[in-house]
Every structure is written in C-alpha cells, then in structure tokens.
C-alpha positions as CSV (number, residue, x, y, z in Angstrom):
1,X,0.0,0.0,0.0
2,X,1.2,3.3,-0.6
3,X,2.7,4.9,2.7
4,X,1.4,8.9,1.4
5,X,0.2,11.1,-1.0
6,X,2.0,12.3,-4.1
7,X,2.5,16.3,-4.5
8,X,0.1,15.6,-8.2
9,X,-2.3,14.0,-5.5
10,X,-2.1,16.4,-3.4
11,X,-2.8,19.1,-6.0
12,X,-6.5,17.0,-7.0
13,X,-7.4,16.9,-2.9
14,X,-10.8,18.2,-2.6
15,X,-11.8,20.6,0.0
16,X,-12.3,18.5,3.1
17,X,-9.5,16.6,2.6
18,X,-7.1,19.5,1.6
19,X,-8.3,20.9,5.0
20,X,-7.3,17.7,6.6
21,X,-4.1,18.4,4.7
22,X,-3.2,21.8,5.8
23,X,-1.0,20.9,8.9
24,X,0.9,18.3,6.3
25,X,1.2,21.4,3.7
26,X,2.5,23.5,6.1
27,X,5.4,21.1,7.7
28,X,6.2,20.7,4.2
29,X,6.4,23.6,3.0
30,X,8.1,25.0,6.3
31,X,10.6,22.2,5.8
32,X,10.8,23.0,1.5
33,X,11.8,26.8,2.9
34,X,14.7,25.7,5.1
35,X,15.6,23.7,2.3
36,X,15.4,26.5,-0.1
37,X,17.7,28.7,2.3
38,X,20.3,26.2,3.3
39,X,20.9,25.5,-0.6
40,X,20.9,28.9,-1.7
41,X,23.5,29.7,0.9
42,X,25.4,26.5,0.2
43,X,25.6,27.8,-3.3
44,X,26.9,31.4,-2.2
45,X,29.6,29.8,0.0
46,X,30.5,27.1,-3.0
47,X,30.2,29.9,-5.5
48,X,32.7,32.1,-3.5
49,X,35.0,29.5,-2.2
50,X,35.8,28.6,-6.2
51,X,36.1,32.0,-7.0
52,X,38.7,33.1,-4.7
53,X,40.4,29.7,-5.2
54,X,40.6,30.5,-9.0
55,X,41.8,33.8,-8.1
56,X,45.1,32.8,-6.1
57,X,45.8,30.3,-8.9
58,X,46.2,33.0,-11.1
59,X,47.6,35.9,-8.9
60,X,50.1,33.1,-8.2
61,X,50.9,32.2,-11.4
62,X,51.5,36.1,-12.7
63,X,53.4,37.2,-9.6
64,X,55.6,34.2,-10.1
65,X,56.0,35.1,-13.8
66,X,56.1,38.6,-12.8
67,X,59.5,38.0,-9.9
68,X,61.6,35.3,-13.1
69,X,61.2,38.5,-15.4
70,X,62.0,40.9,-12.8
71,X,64.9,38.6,-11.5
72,X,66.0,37.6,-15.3
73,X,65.4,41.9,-16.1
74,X,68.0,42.4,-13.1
75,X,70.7,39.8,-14.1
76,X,70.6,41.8,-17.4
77,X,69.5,38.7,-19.4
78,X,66.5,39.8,-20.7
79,X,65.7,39.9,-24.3
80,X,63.6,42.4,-26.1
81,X,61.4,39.6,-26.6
82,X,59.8,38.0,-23.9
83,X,59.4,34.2,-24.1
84,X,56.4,33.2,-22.5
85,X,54.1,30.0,-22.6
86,X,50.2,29.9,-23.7
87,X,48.2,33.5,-23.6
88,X,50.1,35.5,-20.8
89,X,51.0,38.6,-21.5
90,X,54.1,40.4,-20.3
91,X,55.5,44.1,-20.3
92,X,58.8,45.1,-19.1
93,X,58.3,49.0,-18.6
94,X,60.7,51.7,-17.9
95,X,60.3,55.0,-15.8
96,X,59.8,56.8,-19.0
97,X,56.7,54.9,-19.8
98,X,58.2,53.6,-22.4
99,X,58.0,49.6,-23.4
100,X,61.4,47.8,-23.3
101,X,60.6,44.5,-23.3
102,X,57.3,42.2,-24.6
103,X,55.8,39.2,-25.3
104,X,55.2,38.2,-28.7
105,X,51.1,39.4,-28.5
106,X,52.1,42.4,-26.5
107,X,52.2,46.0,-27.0
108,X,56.3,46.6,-27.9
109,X,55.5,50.3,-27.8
110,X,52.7,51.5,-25.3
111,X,52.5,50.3,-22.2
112,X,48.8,48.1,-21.5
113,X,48.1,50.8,-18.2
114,X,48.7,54.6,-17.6
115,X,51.3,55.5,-15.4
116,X,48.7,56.1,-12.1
117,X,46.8,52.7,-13.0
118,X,50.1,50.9,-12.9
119,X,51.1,52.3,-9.4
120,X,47.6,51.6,-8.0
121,X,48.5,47.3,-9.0
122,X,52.0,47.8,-7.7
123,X,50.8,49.4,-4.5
124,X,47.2,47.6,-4.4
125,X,47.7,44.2,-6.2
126,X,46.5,42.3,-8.1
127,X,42.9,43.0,-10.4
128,X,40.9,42.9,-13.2
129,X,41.2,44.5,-15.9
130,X,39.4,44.7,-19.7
131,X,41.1,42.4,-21.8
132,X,41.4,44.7,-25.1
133,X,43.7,46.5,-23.3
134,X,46.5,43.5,-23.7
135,X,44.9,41.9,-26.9
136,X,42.9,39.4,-25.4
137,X,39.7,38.8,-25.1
138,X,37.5,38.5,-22.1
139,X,39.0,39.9,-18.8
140,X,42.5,39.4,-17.3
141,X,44.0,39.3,-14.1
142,X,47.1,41.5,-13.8
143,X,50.2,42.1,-11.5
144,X,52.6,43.9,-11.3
145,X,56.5,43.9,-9.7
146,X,59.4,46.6,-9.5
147,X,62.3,45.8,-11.0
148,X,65.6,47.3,-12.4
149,X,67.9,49.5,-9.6
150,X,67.2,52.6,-8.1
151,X,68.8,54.6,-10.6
152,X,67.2,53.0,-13.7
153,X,63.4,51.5,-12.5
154,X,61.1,49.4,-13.7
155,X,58.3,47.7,-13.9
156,X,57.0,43.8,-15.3
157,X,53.4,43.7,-16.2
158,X,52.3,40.4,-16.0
159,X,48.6,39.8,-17.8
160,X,46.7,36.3,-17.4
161,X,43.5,35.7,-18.8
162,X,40.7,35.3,-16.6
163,X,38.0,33.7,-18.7
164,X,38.5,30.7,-17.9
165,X,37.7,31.5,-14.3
166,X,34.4,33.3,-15.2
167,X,33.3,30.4,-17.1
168,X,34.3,27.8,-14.4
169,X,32.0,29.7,-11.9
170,X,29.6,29.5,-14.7
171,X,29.2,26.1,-15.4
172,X,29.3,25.3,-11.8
173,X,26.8,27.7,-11.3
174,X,24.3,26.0,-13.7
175,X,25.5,22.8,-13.1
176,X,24.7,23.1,-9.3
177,X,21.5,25.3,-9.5
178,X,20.1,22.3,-11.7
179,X,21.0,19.7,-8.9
180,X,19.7,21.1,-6.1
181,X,16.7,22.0,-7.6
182,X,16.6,18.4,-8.7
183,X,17.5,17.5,-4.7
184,X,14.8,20.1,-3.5
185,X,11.9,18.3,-5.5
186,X,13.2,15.1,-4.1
187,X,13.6,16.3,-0.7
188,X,10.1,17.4,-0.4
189,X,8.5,14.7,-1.9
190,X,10.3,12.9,0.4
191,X,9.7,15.2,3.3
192,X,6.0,14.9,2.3
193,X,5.9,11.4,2.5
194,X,7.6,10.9,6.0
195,X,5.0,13.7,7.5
196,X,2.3,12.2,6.4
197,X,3.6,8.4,7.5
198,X,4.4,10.7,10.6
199,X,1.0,12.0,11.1
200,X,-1.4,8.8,10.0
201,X,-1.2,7.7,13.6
202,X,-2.4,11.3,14.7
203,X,-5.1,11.1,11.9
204,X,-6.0,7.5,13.2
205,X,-6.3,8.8,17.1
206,X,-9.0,11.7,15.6
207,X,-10.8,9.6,13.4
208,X,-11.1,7.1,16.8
209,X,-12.1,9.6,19.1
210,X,-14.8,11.2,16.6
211,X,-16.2,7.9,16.9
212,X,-15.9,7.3,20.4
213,X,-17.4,11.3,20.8
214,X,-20.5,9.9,18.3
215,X,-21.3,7.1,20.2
216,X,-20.6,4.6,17.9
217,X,-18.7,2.1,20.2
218,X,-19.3,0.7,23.2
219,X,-17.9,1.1,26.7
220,X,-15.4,-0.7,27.7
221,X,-12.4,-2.4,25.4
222,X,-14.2,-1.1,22.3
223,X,-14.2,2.7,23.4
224,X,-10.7,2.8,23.0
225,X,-8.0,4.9,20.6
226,X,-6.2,3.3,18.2
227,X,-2.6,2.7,19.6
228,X,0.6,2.8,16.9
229,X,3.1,-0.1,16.8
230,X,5.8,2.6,17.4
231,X,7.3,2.9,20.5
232,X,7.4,6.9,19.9
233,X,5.5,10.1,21.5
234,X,2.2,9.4,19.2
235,X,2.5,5.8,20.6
236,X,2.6,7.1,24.7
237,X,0.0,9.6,23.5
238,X,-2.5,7.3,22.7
239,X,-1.9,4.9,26.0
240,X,-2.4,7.8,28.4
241,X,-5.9,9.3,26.7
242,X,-6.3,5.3,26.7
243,X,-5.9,5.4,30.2
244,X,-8.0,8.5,30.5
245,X,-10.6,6.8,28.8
246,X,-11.0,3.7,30.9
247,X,-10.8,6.6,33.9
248,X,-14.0,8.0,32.5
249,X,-15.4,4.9,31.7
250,X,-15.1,3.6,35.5
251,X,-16.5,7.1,36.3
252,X,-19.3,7.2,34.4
253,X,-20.2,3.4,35.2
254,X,-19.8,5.0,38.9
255,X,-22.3,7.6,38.0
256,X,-24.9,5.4,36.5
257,X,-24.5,2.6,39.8
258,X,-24.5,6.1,41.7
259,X,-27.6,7.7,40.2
260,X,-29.6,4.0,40.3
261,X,-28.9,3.0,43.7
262,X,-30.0,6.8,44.8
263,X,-32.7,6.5,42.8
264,X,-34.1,3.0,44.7
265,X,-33.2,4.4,47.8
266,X,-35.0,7.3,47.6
267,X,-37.8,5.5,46.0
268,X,-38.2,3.4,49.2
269,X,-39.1,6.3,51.7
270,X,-41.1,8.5,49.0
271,X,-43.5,5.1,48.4
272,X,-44.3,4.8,52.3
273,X,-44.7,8.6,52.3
274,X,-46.8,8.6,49.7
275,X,-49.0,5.3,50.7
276,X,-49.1,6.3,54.2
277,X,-51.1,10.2,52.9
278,X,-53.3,8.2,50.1
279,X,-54.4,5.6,52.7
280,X,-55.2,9.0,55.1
281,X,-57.1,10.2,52.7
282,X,-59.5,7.2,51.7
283,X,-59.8,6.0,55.0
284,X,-60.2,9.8,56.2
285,X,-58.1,8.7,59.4
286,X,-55.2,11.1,59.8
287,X,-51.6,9.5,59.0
288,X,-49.4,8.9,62.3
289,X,-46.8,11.3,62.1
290,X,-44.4,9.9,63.9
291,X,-43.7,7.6,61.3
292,X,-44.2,10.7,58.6
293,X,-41.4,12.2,60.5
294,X,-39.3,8.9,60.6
295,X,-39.5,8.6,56.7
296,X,-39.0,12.4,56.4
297,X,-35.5,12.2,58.9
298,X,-34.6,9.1,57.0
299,X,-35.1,10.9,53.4
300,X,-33.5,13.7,55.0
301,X,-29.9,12.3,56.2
302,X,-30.2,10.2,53.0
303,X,-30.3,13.2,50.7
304,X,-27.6,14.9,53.1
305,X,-25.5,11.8,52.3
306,X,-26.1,11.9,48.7
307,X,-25.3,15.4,48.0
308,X,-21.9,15.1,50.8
309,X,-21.2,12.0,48.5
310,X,-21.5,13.9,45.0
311,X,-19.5,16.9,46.7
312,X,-16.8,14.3,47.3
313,X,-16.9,12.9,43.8
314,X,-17.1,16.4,42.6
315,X,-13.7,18.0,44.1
316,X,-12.2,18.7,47.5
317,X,-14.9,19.5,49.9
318,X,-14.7,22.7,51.1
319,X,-14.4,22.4,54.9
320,X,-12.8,24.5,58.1
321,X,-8.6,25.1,57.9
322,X,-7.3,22.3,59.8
323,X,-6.8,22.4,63.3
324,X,-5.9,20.6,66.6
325,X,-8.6,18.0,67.2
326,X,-8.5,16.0,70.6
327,X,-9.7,12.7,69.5
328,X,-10.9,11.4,73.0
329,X,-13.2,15.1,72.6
330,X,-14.8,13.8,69.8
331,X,-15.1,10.1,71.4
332,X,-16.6,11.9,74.1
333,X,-18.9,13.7,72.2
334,X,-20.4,11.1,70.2
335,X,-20.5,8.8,72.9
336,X,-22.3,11.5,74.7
337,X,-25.5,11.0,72.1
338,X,-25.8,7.9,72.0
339,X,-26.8,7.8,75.5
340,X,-30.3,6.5,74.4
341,X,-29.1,3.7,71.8
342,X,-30.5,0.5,71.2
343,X,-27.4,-1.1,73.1
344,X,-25.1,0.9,75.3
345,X,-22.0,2.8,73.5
346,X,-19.5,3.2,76.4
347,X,-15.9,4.7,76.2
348,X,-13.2,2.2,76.7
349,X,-9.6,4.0,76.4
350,X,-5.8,2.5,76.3
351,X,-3.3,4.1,77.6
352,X,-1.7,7.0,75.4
353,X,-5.4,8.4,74.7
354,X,-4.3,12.1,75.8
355,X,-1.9,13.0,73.4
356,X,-4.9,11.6,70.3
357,X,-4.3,15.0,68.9
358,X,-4.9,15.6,65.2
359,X,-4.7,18.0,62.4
360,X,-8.2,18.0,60.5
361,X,-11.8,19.4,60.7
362,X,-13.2,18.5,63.7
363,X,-17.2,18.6,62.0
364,X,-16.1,15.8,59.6
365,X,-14.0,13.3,62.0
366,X,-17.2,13.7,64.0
367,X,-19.1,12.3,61.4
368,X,-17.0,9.5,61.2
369,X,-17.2,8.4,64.2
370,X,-20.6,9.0,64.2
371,X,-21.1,6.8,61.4
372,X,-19.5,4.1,63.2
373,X,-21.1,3.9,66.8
374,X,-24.2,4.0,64.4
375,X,-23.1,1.1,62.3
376,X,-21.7,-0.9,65.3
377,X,-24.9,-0.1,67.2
378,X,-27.3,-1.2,64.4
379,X,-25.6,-5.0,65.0
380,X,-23.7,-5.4,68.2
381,X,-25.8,-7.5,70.8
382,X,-25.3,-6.5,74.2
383,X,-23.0,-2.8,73.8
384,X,-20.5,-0.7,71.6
385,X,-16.8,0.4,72.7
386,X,-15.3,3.4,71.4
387,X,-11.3,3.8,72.7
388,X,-8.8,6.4,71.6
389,X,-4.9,5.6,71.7
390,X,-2.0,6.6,69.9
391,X,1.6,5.1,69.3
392,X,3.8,8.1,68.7
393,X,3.3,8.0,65.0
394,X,-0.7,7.7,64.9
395,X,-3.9,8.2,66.5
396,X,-6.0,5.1,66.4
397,X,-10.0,5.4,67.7
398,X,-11.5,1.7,67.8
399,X,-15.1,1.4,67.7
400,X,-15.9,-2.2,68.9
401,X,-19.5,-4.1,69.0
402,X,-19.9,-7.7,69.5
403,X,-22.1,-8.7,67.2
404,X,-22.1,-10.7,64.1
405,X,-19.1,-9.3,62.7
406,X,-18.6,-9.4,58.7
407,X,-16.9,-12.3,56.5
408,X,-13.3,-11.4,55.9
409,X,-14.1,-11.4,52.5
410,X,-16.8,-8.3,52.6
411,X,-14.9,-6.4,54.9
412,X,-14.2,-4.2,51.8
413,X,-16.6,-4.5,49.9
414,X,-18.7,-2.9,52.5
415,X,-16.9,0.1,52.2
416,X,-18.7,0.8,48.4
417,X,-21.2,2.7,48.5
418,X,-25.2,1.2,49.1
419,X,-23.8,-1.7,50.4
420,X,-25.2,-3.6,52.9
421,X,-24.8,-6.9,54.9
422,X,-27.5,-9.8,53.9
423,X,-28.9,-9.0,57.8
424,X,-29.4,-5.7,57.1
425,X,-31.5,-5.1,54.1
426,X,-34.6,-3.8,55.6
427,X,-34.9,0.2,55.6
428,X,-35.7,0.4,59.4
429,X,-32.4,-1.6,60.3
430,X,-29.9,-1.6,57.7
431,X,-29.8,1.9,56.8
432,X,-29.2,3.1,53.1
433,X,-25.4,1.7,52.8
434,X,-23.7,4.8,52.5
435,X,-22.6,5.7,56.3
436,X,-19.0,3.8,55.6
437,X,-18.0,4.8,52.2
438,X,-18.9,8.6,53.7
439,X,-16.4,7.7,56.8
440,X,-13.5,6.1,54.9
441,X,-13.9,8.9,52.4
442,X,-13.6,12.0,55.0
443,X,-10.1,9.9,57.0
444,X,-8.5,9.7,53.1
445,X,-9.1,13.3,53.3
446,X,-7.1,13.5,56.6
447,X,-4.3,11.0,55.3
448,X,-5.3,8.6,57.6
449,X,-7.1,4.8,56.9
450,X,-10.2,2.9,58.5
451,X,-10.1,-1.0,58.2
452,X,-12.4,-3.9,60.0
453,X,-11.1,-6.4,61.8
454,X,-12.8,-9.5,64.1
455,X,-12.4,-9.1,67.8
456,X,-12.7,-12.1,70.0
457,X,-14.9,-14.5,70.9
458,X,-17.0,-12.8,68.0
459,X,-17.6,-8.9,67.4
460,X,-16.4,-6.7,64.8
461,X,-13.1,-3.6,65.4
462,X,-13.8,-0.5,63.0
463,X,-9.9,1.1,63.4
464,X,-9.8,4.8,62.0
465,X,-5.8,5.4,61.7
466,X,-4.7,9.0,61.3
467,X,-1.5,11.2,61.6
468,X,-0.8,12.6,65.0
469,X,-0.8,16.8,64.8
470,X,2.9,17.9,64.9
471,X,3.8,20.5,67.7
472,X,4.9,23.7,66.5
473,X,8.8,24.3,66.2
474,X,10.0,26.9,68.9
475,X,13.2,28.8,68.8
C-alpha cells in the first residue's frame, strides 16, 4: 500500500480533505523553505569558495611570472622579446613609460596601463582588468613587480586571462542550480511522504475519538484509541488518553450505579410517604406522624448523604482550615449522644489516649465516628466500645461491638457505596449503605485509613488510623 500522498495527488485533494491536509502542507512547505535557504546559501559559499580559489591560482601564477622577469630583467639577461608560454602577457616598462621588453602578442610600444593605474597594481595588487587592453579577449588578471635599480626603474606587467575563471563559476553555477533544484523536489516529496507516514497515527487517534465522541462504540475495550506499533511520542499519547478513557469509563459506570442505587433508595421512603397520605385520605383517618417524621429524617440524612457524596466525587470538599482536634473530645462527644441507643455505647480508652491530637476538621472526623457507633450499634448485641490511643506515630480510635461481625471477604466491599450486609436489608435496620464509604472517604481526606477487623470470641473492630498533629517548632 502506498505509505502517502503524491505532490500531483495532493494538487486533485478536494476541499475537506485539503483541509485535513493543511498541517501536512504547512510542515512541508516550512521544511521546503529551510531547504530553499540552506541551498541557496550553500551555493553562495560554494560559488565564493571557487572563485577566490581561481583567483590565487592565477595571482600566483603572474606574480611568479612577474618575480623570473623581474629577476631575469636584473641579471641583465633579458631579451627584447619575452618568451612566455600559452596567452600571458608580459610588459617590461621603464620609468619613462616607455615599453622595453614584450611578449610576442604584446604591446612593444605603449605600455597596456597609464602610469597612475600601474602604481595603484603595484601598491594595491592584483585586479581585473578589460582584456582589449593587452589583446585578449575577455577579462584578465594582472600584477605587477618593480624591478631594475634605483637609478634606472622598472616595472614587469604580467597579464593572465581570466575567462576561464568566469566560465568555471559559470558552469558550476548551472550545473549546481540544476542539482539542487533536482535534490529540493526530491527532498520534499520525500519530506512529504515521511510527514504524512508521521502524522497517519495522529489522523488515526482523531478519526477514533470522533467515533468514540458519536457514540458509535461501546464502553469498555471497544471505546478505546487506536494505539501505533511505534514505541514513539504518538505511541505514549494514545496509552495515556487510553488510560484516560478507561478513567472516564469507571467514572461514568460509577455515575450510572450512583444515580440508580440513589434512585431506589429514595424511592423506598417516597413510596411509604406517599402510601401512608393516600391511605389517610380514603380511610379519612389522619396519618401517624411519627412515622411521617421517621421517613421524612430518614429521606433527609439520606439526601444529606447523597449530596456530601457527590461533593466528594465532585472535588475537595470545602471544609474548616485544619486544626488541633482532641480525639478522645470527639469520642466523648459522640459517645455523649448515643446515650439512648438501642445497646449501650461506652468509652473504653488505652493508655496514650491524651496526646490523640490531630490535624483536621473536627465537624467531619465527628461524622466519622458517628457513622461508626451507628453502624456498630445497628448490629452489636449487648454494647459498643469506642477507645482512643496513639503510638507516637498515629492516633487510632476503635469502635468495637460484639455482634455478628462481617466475612473477611466483605470487609471491603462494605466500604462501596449502598452496600449492605445480607442482615441488614430492611430500611428500618440496615440503613441506606452509604454511612461507611462517607467515613472512609472523610479519613483519606485526613491521610489517615479505616479498616475492620474480628475481635474475639465474635464482634467486629472498625480502626480509623490517622497522623498525629505535629507541635509547632520553637526557637
């Protein structure tokens, strides 16, 4: 199969798909750009590197020609005319201006440069010159070299042709335009093909979440992105909104067990409200209120618990800043209340229980411990313990009943929320099966932990486990 699209492909995409396209385009043509500049550069560097390379050669070869005339000039070997090789051209001059020795296709009369031109090469060196001036064609490089003594000075002219040089740069000019625009054409058909290979995974992950976002797949396994056989970015991309998926999965299956269960529990005391008014009102008897009031306190801390539950779900919950909280106050104070339980709830402390000071919000650890005399009280047969102790480390507050106690294997599955023992599935006695997931909830808050345990003979050992408050530092 092919991997991308061609550039003559490209050109027929209609308009949705050249929109899908754009990003490609752009990389490309970002990428063709840098291209574009690093070549053209490359050419400007290559272009001056030769031309300055041609140079030397020459200005070496006429100042070397220049010094064996000069030197042959001073030895007082020089004929009138000049041997030289190929189309250099040579002038010995005098101080008079006049021309005292040439090559064969020189001037044997004038001299090729004025007086003040010839100073400026001997002063300056070496440049180019028109090559009429010499006989040749083109352009030449010239240089020039004193000669002769003090007395009697002179000057060799040396003239190389510089043509060749021009049409070297040229031809390799041309000859490198033509290949890198040859190499640029490559290069971003070949740059267009690797982004969009690069970019098919991306393309993949979209077209898999707008079908996940139209509800065309299921939940679970099936909701899921496509994930790339490359172990690359796109690859670790797609297992983390993967992961983030199956997170929003579990939460919304959460949600749906959430909003059902609420929904039959509040069902439960609505029905019994509603039964007990329509039965008032046939039977013209007036409804007894105190059970009115029971289903209305029931609904009540039930909608409480439902709306402290969603806050929970939600974000933090906004509660008091933390601050010293004496445990065996709020073991006390619980205890206190429950003075006219269906069993008696009686404290019990171990040693240590004085220093049970921790950081938190007194309101909520209250409620935990709350929750707990009430669950231990709902099942214990003859009284509930609450102790407070602490190790040095931790705070631990025990809430002990004797009662059935829970199969080691429910003893966490308790903790969800609406669940409820086998015993306890009435509404007058079991509650609505939310009292420990609120508890163990509030002590994750505090960075503490709440497990069950079996006491013996038989009973059941709620044990909340929290950080002890640190005293403050002093100097």
């Amino acid at each position: 199969m092919r991997s991308g699209l061609s550039v003559r492909s490209v050109l027929r995409l209609p308009g949705q798909a050249w929109r899908r396209a754009r990003l490609r385009t752009r990389l490309v043509a970002l990428a063709a750009a840098a291209l574009v500049v690093a070549l053209a550069l490359s050419l400007v560097v290559l272009v001056i590197v030769l031309r300055v390379t041609l140079e030397r050669a020459l200005d070496t070869a006429a100042l070397q020609t220049a010094r064996d005339v000069a030197a042959q000039e001073d030895a007082g070997g020089l004929p009138e005319l000049i041997p030289a090789g190929g189309t250099t051209v040579v002038q010995v001059i005098g101080a008079d201006g006049r021309v005292l020795a040439a090559t064969g296709g020189a001037d044997r009369l004038v001299s090729a440069l004025p007086a003040d031109e010839l100073a400026e090469v001997k002063r300056d060196g070496q440049r180019y010159e028109p090559g009429h001036l010499f006989g040749v064609d083109g352009t030449v490089r010239v240089a020039a070299v004193s000669a002769g003594t003090p007395a009697d000075p002179k000057t060799v002219l040396v003239a190389v042709p510089a043509a060749e040089v021009h049409e070297s740069i040229k031809v390799v000019r041309v000859v490198v335009l033509g290949g890198y625009a040859a190499l640029l054409v490559f290069l971003v058909v070949l740059a267009w093909r690797m982004v969009g290979a690069a970019l098919h995974p991306v393309e993949a992950l979209r077209r898999g979440a707008e079908t996940i976002t139209a509800g065309r797949t299921g939940s679970g396994d099936a909701a899921r992105l496509p994930v790339p056989r490359a172990q690359d970015e796109i690859y670790r991309l797609a297992i983390t909104l993967n992961s983030m998926l199956a997170r929003l999965d579990a939460a919304r299956a959460r949600q749906r067990a959430f909003v059902a269960d609420a929904a039959h529990e509040l069902r439960s005391p609505l029905a019994s409200l509603r039964t007990q008014i329509e039965v008032a009102e046939v039977t013209s008897v007036p409804a007894d209120t105190a059970d009115l009031l029971a289903d209305v306190e029931r609904l009540t801390r039930l909608v409480d618990d439902l709306l402290l539950l969603a806050r929970m779900d939600d974000g933090p919950v906004q509660r008091r800043p933390a601050e010293p909280v004496e445990l065996t106050v709020v073991a006390d104070a619980v205890t206190g209340r429950a003075t006219g339980a269906r069993v008696p709830v009686v404290r019990a402390d171990r040693p240590g229980a004085a220093s049970a000071v921790v950081e938190g919000d007194e309101d909520a650890l209250t409620r935990v411990v709350t929750n707990l005399v009430e669950n231990a009280v709902r099942y214990a047969d003859t009284g509930v313990e609450v102790r407070v102790a602490s190790d040095g480390q931790q705070a631990r507050l025990d809430v002990v009943d004797d009662g059935p106690g829970i199969p080691a294997a429910d003893r966490e599955r308790v903790f969800a929320r609406f669940t409820r023992t086998g015993d306890a599935r009435d509404r007058d006695s079991g509650g609505a099966g939310l009292g420990l997931a609120i508890a163990r909830e509030i002590v994750r808050r505090h960075a503490g932990s709440i497990v069950l345990s079996d006491v013996e003979p038989h009973g059941l050992v709620a044990s909340v486990r929290l950080p002890l408050s640190q005293p403050p530092e002093t100097d």
